[in-house]
C-alpha positions as CSV (number, residue, x, y, z in Angstrom):
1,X,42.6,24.4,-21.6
2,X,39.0,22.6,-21.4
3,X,37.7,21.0,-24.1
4,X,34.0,21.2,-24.9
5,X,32.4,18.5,-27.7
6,X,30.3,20.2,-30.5
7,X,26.8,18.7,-30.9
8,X,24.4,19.1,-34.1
9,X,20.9,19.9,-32.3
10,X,18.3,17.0,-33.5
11,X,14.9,16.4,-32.9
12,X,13.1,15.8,-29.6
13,X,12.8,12.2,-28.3
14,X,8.9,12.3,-28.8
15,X,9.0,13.6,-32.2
16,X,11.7,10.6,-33.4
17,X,9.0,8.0,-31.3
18,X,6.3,9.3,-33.3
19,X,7.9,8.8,-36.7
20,X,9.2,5.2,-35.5
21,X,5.6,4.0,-34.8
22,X,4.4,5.6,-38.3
23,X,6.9,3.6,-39.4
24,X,6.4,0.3,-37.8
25,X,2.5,1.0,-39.0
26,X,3.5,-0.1,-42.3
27,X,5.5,-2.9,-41.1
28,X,2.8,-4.6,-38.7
29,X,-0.5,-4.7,-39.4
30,X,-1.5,-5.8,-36.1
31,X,0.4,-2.7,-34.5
32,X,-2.5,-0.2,-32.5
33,X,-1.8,3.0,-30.8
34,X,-4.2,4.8,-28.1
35,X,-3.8,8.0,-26.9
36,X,-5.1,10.1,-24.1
37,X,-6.0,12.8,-25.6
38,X,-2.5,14.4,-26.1
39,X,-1.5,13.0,-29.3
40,X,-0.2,16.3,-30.5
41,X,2.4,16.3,-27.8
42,X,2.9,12.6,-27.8
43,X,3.4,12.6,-31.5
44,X,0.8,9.6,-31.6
45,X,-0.5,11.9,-34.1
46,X,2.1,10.8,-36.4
47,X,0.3,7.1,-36.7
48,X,-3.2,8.6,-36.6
49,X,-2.8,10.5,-39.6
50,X,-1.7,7.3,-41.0
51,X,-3.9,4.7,-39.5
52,X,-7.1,6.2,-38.6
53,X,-8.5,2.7,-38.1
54,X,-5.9,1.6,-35.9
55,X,-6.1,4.8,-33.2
56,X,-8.3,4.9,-30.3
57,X,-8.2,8.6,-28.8
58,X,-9.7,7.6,-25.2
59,X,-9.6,11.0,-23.8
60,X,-8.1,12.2,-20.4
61,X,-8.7,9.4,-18.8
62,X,-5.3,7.3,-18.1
63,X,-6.4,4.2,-16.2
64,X,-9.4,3.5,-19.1
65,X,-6.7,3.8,-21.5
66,X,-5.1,1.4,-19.7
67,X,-7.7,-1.1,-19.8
68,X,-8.5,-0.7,-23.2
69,X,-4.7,-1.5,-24.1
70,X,-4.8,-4.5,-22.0
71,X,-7.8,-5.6,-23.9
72,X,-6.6,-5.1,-26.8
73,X,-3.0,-6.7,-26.3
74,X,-5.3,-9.9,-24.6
75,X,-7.1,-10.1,-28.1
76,X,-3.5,-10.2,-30.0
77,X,-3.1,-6.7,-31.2
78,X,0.4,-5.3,-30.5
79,X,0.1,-2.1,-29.0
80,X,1.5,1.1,-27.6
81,X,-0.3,3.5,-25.3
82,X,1.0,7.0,-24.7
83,X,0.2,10.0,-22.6
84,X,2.4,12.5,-20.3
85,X,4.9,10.7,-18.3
86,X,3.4,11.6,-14.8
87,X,0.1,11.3,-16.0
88,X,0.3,8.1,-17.1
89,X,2.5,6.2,-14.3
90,X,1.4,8.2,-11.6
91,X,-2.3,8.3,-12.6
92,X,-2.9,4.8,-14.0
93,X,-0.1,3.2,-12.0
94,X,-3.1,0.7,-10.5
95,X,-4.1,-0.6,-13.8
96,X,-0.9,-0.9,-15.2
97,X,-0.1,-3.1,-12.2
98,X,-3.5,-5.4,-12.5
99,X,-4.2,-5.0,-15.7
100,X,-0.5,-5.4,-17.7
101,X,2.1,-6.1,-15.8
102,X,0.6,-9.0,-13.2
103,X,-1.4,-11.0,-16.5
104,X,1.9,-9.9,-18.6
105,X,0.3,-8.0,-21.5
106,X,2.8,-7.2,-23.6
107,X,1.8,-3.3,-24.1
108,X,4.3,-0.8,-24.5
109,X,3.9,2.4,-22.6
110,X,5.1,5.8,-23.6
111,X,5.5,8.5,-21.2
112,X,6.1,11.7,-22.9
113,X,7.4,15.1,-21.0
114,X,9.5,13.3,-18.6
115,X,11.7,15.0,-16.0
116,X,11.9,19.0,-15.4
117,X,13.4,19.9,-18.9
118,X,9.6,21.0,-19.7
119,X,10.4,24.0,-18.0
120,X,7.7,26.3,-17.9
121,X,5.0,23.5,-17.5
122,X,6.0,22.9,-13.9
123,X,6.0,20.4,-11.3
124,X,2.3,18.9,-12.0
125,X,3.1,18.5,-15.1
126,X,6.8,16.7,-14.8
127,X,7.5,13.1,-14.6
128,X,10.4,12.6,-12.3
129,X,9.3,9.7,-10.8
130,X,8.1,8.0,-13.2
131,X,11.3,5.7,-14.2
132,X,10.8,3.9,-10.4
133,X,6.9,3.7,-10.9
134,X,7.8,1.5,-14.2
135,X,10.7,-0.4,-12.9
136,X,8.6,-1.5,-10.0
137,X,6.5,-3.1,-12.0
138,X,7.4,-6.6,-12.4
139,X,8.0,-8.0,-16.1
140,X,8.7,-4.3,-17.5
141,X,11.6,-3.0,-19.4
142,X,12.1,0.9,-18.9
143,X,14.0,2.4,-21.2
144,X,15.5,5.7,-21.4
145,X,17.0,7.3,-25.1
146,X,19.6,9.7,-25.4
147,X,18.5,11.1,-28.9
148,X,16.2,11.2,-31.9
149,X,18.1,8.5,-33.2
150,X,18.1,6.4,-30.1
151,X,14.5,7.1,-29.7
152,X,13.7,5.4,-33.0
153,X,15.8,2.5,-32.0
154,X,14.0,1.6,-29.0
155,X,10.9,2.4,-30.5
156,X,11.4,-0.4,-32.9
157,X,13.3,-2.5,-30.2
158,X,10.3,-2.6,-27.7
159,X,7.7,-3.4,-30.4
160,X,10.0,-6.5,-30.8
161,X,10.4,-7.1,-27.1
162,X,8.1,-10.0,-25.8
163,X,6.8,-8.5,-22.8
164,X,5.6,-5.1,-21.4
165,X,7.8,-1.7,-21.4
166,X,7.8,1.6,-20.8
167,X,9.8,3.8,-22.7
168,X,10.6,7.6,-21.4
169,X,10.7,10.5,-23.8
170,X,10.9,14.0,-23.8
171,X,10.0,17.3,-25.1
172,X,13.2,19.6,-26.1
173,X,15.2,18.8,-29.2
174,X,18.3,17.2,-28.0
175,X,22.0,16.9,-29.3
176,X,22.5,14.2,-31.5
177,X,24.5,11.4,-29.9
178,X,24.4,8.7,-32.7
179,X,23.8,7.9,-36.4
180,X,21.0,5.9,-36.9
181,X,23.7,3.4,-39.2
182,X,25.3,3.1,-35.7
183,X,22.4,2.2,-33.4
184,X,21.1,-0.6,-35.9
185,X,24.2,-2.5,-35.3
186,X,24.4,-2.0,-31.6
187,X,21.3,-1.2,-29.8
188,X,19.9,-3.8,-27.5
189,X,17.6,-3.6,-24.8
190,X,19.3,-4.4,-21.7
191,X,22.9,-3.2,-23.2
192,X,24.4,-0.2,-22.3
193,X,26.6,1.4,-25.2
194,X,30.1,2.5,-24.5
195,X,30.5,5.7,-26.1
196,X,34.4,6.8,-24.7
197,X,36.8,4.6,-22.8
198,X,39.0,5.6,-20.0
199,X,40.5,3.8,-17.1
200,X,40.3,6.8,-14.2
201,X,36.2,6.9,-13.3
202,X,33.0,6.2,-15.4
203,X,30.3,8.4,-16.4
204,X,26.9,6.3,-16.2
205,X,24.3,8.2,-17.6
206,X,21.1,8.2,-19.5
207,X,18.5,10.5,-21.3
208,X,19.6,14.0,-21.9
209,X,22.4,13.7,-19.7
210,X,24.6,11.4,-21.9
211,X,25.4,14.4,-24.3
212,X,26.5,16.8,-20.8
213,X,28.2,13.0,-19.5
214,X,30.2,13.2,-22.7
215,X,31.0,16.8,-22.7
216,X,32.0,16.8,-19.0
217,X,34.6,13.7,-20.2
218,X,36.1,15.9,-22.5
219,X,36.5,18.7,-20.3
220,X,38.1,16.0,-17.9
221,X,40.1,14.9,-20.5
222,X,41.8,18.4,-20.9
223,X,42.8,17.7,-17.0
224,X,44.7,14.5,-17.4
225,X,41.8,12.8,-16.4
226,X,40.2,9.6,-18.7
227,X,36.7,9.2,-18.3
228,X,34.7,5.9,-19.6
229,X,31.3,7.4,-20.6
230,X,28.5,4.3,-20.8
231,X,25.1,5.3,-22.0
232,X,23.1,2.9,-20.4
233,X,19.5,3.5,-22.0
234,X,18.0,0.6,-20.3
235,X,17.1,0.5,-16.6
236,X,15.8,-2.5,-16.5
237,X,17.2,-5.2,-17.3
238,X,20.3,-2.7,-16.4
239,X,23.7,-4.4,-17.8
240,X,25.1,-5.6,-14.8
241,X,27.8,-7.3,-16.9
242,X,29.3,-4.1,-18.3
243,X,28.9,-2.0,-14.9
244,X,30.7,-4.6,-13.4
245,X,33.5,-4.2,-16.1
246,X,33.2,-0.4,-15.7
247,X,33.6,-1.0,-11.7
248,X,37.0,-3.2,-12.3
249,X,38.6,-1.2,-14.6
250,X,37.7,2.4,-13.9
251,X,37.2,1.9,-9.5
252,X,34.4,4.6,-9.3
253,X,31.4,5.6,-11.0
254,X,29.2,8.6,-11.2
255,X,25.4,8.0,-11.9
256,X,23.4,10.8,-14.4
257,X,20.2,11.3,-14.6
258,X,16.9,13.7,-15.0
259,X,15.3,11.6,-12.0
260,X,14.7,11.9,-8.4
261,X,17.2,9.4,-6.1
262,X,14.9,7.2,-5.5
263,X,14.6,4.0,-7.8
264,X,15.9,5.3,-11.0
265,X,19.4,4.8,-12.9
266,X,21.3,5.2,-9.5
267,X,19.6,2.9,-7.6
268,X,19.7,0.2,-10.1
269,X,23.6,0.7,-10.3
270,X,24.1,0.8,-7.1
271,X,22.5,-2.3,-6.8
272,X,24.2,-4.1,-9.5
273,X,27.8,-3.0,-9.0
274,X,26.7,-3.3,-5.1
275,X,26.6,-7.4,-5.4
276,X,29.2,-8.3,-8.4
277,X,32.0,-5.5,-7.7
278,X,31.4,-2.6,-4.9
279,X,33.3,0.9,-5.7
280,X,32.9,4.4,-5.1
281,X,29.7,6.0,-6.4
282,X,28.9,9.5,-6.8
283,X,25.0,11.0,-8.3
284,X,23.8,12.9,-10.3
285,X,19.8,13.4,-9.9
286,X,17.1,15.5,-8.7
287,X,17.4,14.3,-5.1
288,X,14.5,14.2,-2.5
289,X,12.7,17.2,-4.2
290,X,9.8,18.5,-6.6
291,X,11.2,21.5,-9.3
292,X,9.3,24.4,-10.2
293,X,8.4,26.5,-13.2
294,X,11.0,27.7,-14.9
295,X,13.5,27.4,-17.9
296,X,15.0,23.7,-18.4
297,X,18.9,25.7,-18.0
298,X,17.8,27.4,-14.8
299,X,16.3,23.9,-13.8
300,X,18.8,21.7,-14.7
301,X,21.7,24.5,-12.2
302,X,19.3,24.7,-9.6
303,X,18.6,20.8,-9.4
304,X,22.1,20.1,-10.0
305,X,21.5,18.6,-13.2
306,X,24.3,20.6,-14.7
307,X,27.7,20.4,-16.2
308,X,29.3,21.5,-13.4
309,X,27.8,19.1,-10.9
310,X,28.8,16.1,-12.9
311,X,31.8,17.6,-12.8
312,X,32.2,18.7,-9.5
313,X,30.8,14.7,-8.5
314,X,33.5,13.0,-10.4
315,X,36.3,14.9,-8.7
316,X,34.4,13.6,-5.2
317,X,34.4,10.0,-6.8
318,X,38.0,10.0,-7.8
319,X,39.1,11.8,-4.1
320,X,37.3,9.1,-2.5
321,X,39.0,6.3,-4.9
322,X,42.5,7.7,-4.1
323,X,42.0,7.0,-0.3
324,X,41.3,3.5,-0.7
């Protein structure tokens, strides 16, 4: 019989960023947050209410926001810009490239309502290109939480990282994954966490998916079948080090995430395992396509973001690993 892990539900990505940058308010004096005009879905809101003095609302206008970040970063101010996730790489990708990334501002960049687990909103409104947009950005570190908890953690991580980031979040509650004791001890940017060891395949995922990657190992398990699960939250730097140990001792991987094929979590695998240890690799992603409107579970089966297709991938992974 299949075995299916219990999760307690816990706050939306966002929401924990929010709180994390009220937080580092009181911590940093220097810290600054500006918003497009969305700081109610953002959860910049959270600071503002705070820090009135230290929150530029901009309006909807990305790229300016942009520009005012990088201004204020060049005058020594740390700080954090947020908007929608599309809006913000796809919109203000130009000035982010000029204006951050090639002078090497360190500002960190929120994108909120990533992927197509908005549902309803629709495809103008999801970010599903958005991790590649970031992590073609030279000097940036894209990260990409599983949880509230790991939210908070990269929050605070990023505000200590010396350079510029993007961090991906999200708009459902999400199953909690970790204990905040937990992820001071171990989270790092640019180390994946090992959250179940096996030896048969590895489940490489990120985001909202590492709750289903862990679910779907457990359901494996009940078939004989030991499945590593790696949560590897950072794209870049991605952990080439322990995908290469995950290659060696598991001989096949399967790649998760809310993202379309190209130049997200996949490609970045298939890159590092590609040079230090080449094995079979199965995905997990949104393909070559736009979504539509509809509810995040009808999404997530029609996109083959599902249970069931990160099943149904690692039993292609492991066929292809028993034929040499």
């Amino acid at each position: 019989m299949e075995r299916k892990l219990q999760f307690e539900m816990g706050p939306a990505t966002r929401d924990a960023f929010g709180k994390a940058l009220a937080e580092l308010g009181h911590e940093d004096p220097d810290l600054v947050v500006v918003d497009a005009d969305v700081s109610n879905s953002t959860r910049t809101e959270y600071f503002a209410k705070e820090f009135p003095d230290r929150f530029f609302q901009v309006g909807i206008a990305e790229s300016n926001l942009v520009g005012i970040a990088s201004g204020l970063a060049a005058c020594g101010k740390h700080t954090w810009i947020a908007s929608f996730a599309c809006f913000m790489m796809c919109n203000a990708f130009d000035q982010l490239r000029m204006s951050v990334a090639f002078p090497g501002l360190p500002v960190k960049v929120a994108g909120s309502h990533s992927g197509i687990s908005i549902g309803e909103d629709g495809p103008s409104q999801m970010g599903i290109e958005d991790v590649a947009l970031a992590a073609a950005l030279p000097g940036f570190a894209v990260l990409v939480p599983a949880d509230g908890p790991a939210a908070r953690a990269a929050t605070r991580a990023l505000h200590a990282w010396n350079g510029p980031a993007y961090l991906r979040l999200g708009r459902p509650k999400l199953p909690i994954v970790y204990s905040d004791d937990s992820l001071r001890r171990e989270f790092a940017v640019g180390k994946a966490i090992r959250l179940r060891d096996g030896d048969d395949v590895t489940l490489v995922a990120n985001g909202m998916l590492v709750a289903t990657a862990l679910q779907v190992a457990e359901a494996l398990a009940g078939r004989g079948v030991n499945a590593r699960v790696l949560d590897c939250h950072t794209v870049k730097p991605i952990d080439e080090e322990s995908l290469e140990r995950a290659a060696r001792e598991t001989g096949a991987l399967v790649v998760c995430e809310e993202h379309i094929s190209s130049g997200g979590l996949g490609a970045a695998v298939a890159y590092a395992v590609g040079r230090r240890h080449p094995v079979p690799i199965e995905y997990v992603n949104l393909g070559d396509s736009y979504a539509e409107s509809g509810s995040a579970e009808a999404l997530f089966e029609k996109y083959g973001l599902a249970a069931d297709h990160m099943t149904a991938a690692a039993g292609k992974v492991l066929e292809r690993k028993s034929k040499g």
